[in-house]
C-alpha positions in Angstrom: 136.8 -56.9 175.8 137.4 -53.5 177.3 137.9 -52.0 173.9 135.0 -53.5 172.2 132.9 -51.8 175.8 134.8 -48.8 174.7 133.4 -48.6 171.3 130.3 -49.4 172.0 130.0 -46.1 174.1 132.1 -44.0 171.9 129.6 -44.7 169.2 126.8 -44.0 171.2 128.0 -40.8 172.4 128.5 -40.0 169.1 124.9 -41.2 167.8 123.4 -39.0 171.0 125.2 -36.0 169.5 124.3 -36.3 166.5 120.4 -36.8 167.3 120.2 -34.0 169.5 122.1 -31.9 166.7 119.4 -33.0 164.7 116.5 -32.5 167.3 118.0 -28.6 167.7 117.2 -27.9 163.7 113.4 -29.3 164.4 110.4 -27.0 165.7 109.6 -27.7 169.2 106.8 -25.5 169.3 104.7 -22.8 167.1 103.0 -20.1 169.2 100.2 -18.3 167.5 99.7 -14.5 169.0 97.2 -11.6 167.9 94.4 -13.9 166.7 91.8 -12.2 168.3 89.2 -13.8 166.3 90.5 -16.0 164.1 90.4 -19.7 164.9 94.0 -21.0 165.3 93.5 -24.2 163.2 92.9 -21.9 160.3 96.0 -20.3 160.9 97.6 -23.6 161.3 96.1 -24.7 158.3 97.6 -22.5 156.2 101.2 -23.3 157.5 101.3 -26.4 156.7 104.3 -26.9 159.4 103.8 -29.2 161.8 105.7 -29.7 165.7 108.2 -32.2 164.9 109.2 -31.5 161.9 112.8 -30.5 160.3 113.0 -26.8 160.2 113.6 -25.4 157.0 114.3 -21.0 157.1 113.2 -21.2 153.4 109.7 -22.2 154.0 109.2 -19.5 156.2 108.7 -16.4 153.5 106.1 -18.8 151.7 104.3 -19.7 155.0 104.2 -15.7 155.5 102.6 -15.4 151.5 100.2 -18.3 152.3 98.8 -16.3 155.3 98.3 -13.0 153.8 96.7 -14.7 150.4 93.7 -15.9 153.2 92.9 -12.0 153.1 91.4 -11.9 156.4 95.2 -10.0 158.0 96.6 -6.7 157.9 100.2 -8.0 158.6 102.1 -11.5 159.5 105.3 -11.9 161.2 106.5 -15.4 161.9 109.7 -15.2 164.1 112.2 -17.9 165.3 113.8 -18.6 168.7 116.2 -21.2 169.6 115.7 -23.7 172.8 117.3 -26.6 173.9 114.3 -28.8 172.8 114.9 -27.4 168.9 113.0 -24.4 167.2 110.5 -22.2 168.2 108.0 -20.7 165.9 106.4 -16.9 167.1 103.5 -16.2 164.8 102.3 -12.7 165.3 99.2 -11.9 162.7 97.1 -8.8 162.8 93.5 -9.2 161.7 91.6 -6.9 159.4 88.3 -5.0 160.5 85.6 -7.6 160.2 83.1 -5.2 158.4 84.4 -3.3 155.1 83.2 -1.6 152.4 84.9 -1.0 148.7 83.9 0.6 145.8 82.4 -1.3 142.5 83.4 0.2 139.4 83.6 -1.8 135.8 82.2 -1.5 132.4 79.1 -3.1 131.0 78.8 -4.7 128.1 74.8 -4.3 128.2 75.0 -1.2 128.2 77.7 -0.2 126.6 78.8 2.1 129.8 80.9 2.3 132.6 78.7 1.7 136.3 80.0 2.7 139.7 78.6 0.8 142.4 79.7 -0.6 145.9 80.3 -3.7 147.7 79.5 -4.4 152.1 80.8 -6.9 153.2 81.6 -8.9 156.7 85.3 -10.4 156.8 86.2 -13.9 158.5 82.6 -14.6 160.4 83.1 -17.3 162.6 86.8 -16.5 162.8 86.7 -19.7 159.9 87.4 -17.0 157.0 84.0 -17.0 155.5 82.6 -14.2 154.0 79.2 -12.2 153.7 78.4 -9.7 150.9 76.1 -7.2 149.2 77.0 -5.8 145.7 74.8 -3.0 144.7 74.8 -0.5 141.8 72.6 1.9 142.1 72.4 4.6 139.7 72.6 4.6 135.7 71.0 2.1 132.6 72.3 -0.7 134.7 71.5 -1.9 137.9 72.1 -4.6 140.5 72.3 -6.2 143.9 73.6 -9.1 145.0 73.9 -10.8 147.8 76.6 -13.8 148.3 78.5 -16.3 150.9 82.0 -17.3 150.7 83.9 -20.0 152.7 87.4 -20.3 152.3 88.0 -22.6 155.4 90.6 -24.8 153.8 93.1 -22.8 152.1 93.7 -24.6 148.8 89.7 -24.8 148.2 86.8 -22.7 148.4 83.1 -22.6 147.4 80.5 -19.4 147.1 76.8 -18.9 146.7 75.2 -16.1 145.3 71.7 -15.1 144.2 71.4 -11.5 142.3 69.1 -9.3 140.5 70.4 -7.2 137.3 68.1 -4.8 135.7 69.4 -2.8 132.7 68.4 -0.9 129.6 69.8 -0.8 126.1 70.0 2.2 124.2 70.0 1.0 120.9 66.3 -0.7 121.6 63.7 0.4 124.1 64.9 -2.7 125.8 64.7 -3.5 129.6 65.9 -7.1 131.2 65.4 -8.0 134.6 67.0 -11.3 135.4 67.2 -13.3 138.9 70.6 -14.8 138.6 71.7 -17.9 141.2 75.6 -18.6 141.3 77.9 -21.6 142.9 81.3 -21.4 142.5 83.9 -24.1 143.8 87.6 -24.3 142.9 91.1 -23.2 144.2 93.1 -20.4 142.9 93.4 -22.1 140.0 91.0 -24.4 138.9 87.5 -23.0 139.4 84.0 -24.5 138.7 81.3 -22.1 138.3 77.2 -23.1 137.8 75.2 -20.1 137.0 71.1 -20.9 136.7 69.1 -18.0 135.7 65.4 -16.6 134.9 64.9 -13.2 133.1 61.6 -11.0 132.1 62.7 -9.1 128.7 60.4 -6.1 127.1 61.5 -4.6 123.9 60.0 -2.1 121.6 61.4 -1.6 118.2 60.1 1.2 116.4 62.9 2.5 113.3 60.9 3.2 110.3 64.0 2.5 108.1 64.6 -0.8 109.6 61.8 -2.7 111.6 58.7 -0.9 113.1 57.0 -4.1 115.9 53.5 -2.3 117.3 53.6 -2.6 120.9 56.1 -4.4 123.1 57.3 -7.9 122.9 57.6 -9.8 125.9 59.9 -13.1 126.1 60.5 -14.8 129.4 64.1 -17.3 129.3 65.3 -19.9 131.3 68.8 -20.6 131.5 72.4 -22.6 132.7 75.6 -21.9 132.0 78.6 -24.1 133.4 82.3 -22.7 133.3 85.2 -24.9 134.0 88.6 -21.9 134.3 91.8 -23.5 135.0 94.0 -20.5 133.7 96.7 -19.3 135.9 95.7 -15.5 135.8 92.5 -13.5 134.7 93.6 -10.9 132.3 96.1 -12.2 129.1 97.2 -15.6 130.9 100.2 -17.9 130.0 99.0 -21.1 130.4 95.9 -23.0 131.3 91.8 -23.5 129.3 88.6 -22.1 130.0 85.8 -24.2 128.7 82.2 -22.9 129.3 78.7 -24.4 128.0 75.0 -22.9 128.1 71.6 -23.4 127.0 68.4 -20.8 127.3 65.1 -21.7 126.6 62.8 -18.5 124.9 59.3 -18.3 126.5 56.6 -15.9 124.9 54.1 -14.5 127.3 51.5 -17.4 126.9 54.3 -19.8 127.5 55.2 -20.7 124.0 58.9 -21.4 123.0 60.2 -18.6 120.9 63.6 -20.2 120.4 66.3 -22.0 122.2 70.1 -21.4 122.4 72.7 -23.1 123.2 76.4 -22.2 123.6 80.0 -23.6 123.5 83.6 -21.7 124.4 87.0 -23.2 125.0 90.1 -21.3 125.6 93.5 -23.3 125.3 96.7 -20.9 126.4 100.0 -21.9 126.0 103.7 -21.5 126.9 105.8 -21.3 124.2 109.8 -19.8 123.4 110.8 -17.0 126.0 107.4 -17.0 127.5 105.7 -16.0 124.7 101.7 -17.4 124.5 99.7 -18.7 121.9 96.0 -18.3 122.8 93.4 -20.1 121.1 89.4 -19.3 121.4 86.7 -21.0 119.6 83.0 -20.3 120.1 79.6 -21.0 118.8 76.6 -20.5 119.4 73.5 -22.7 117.7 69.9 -21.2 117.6 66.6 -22.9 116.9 63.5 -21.2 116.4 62.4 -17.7 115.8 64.8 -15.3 116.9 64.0 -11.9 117.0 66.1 -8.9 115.5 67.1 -8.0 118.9 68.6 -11.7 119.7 70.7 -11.8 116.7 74.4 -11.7 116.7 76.8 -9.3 115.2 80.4 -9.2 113.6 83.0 -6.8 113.7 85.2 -5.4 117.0 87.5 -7.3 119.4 85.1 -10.2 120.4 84.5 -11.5 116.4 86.4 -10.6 113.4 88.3 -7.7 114.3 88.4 -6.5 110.2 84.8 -5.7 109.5 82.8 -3.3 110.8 79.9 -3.6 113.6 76.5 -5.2 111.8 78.5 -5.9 108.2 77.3 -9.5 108.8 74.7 -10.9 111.3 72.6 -14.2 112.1 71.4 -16.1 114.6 74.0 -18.9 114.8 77.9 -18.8 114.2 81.4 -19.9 115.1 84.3 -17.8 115.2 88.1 -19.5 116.0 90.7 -16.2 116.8 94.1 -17.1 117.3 96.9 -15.3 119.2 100.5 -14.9 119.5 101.5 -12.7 122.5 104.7 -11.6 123.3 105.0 -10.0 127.2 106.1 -7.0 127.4 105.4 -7.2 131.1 105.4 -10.8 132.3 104.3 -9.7 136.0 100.8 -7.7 135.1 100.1 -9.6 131.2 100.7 -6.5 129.2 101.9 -7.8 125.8 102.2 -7.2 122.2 100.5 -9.8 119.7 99.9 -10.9 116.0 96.1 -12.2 116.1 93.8 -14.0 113.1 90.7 -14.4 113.1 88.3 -17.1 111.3 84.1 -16.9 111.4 81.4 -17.2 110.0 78.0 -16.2 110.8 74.4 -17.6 109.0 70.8 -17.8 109.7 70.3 -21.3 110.0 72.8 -23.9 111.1 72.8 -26.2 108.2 73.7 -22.9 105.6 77.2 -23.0 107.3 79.7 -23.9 104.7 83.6 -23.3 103.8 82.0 -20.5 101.6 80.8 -18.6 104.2 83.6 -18.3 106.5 85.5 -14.8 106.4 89.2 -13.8 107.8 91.3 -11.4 108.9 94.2 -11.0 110.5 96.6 -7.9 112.1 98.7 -7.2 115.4 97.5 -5.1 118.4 99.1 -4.0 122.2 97.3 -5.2 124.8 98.7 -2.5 128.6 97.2 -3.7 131.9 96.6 -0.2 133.8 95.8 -1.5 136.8 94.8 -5.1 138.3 91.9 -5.9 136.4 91.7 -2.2 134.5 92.8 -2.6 130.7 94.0 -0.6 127.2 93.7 -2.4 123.8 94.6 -1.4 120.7 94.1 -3.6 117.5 95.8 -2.4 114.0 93.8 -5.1 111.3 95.6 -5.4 108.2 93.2 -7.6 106.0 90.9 -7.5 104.7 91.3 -3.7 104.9 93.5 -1.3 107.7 91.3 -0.6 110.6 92.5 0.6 114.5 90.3 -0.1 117.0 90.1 0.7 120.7 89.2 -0.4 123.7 89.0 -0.1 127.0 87.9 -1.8 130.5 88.0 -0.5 134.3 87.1 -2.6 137.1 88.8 -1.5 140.8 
């Protein structure tokens, strides 16, 4: 009897010892300091550690990655201290200045130029990490303002609402487009959903004696939606991941007439392949009906079509174009790769005239060198159906 009383204890002596080891490895308590503004349940949020639960020192480097991706701190520090109720966490943040202001430089494809411009913004109102911002660029053929609302209060999703104004001119045409552009975007840092619903005021004048000569101006007024679904895991050259986008435009004349309609279809598959190598896959139409003026028509030739014929060889107001591409990283980190591309299209008037006949190919190899974060080189070398280098180049800080 005595040893079976002496077991007993012995094993629950041994079970005690064994819990509080166990209680010692789990956090106690996680103390939040240097949140001035910030609310602490977005902080805790984005931990994702909870009092209680087993402490793990390899969760802590991500937990410090997951606070500084919410872009509202300067600097994050999560320390440790042992107690004799388990673990305690010290999380010491510092919190960016709530109003900022950042330049806005890119390239447009309107115009054909580079634009500098800025962006003001208010970080984290609320302390819930929203954000309020005005783009504008002033100055040059383009211009724009913007104003916008982000709210990022749960980590892993976000949405945004904007409503803009671009005005720009085209060289090539005495050609001016204002257009009134409303945007909501919802997704995660992946997967992103973006509605776009637009109205613009176009005036053109086209006045080449060896090509067109239109007396007076042309007015059109359009009406437009474009949806975007982007699930690929990086913006410039990704590895994995499809971008499928849909649109449709309605062409008004200035007594309310329809001049035309439009609609378009893009979807971009990416995938993984032997040593990280990518094979990228685009194809894109667009489908026309109506009158479209000489202005509205589409070109091939460059990086966007068939990369072997020249600018305005072939042109139409409907066509689908399929370019393939095998990338090989050079630099897996930024995207900067060398790749072998082809490239199928063809390009008619009318819808029904497209036929195997009509579609032309090419194909070559090309170095693609990310400067900067979104600032790119790229250099094409087609092969068929003749040799032709062509450059490009995009900045955006």
């Amino acid at each position: 009897m005595t040893k079976k009383i002496f077991s007993t204890f012995l094993i629950f002596i041994i079970f005690s010892q064994l819990y509080s080891l166990e209680n010692k490895q789990a956090i106690s308590k996680i103390l939040i300091y240097g949140n001035t503004k910030t609310k602490e349940t977005i902080i805790r949020r984005a931990l994702s550690l909870k009092e209680g639960q087993k402490f793990d020192p390899d969760l802590i480097e991500k937990r410090k990655k997951k606070l500084m991706d919410l872009k509202i701190f300067t600097h994050v520090e999560i320390e440790t201290k042992k107690s004799d109720e388990g673990i305690i966490l010290l999380v010491i943040v510092k919190e960016k200045s709530a109003i900022f202001i950042t330049p806005h430089i890119g390239y447009a494809e309107e115009t054909y130029k580079s634009f500098l411009g800025f962006k003001l913004g208010y970080n984290n109102l609320s302390g819930k990490n929203q954000e309020l911002w005005l783009t504008a660029i002033p100055l040059g053929n383009l211009k724009k303002i913007e104003f916008g609302y982000q709210n990022n209060y749960y980590i892993d999703f976000f949405w945004r609402i904007s409503l803009g104004n671009l005005w720009y001119r085209n060289e090539f045409y005495d050609f001016k487009e204002n257009r009134l552009v409303g945007k909501i975007l919802m997704g995660n840092k992946i997967s992103k959903l973006e509605t776009n619903l637009w109205a613009s005021y176009e005036k053109i004048k086209i006045d080449s004696s060896s090509i067109l000569h239109l007396a007076g101006p042309e007015e059109l007024f359009k009406l437009g939606i474009d949806i975007t679904y982007c699930s690929k895991d990086r913006e410039i050259f990704p590895s994995k991941g499809i971008v499928a986008e849909t649109g449709f435009y309605k062409a008004l004349n200035k007594d309310w007439k329809t001049v035309y309609d439009r609609s378009t279809f893009r979807i971009s598959s990416f995938f993984n392949l032997w040593k990280s190598s990518v094979l990228a896959l685009d194809l894109k139409s667009t489908i026309s009906e109506g009158n479209v003026p000489i202005y509205d028509r589409f070109y091939f030739g460059g990086l966007s079509t068939l990369r072997g014929f020249s600018v305005q060889t072939y042109s139409g107001s409907n066509y689908i174009v399929l370019t393939s591409e095998y990338r090989i990283p050079i630099d897996k980190r930024t995207g900067t790769s060398f790749y072998f591309f082809s490239d199928l299209g063809s390009i008619t008037d009318r819808k029904k005239d497209f036929s195997i006949q009509n579609f032309k190919s090419n194909f070559g190899l090309g170095l693609f060198w990310v400067l900067m974060e979104e600032s790119t080189f790229r250099i094409d070398l087609n092969i068929s159906p003749k040799f032709k280098l062509i450059l490009d180049y995009r900045w955006k800080f």
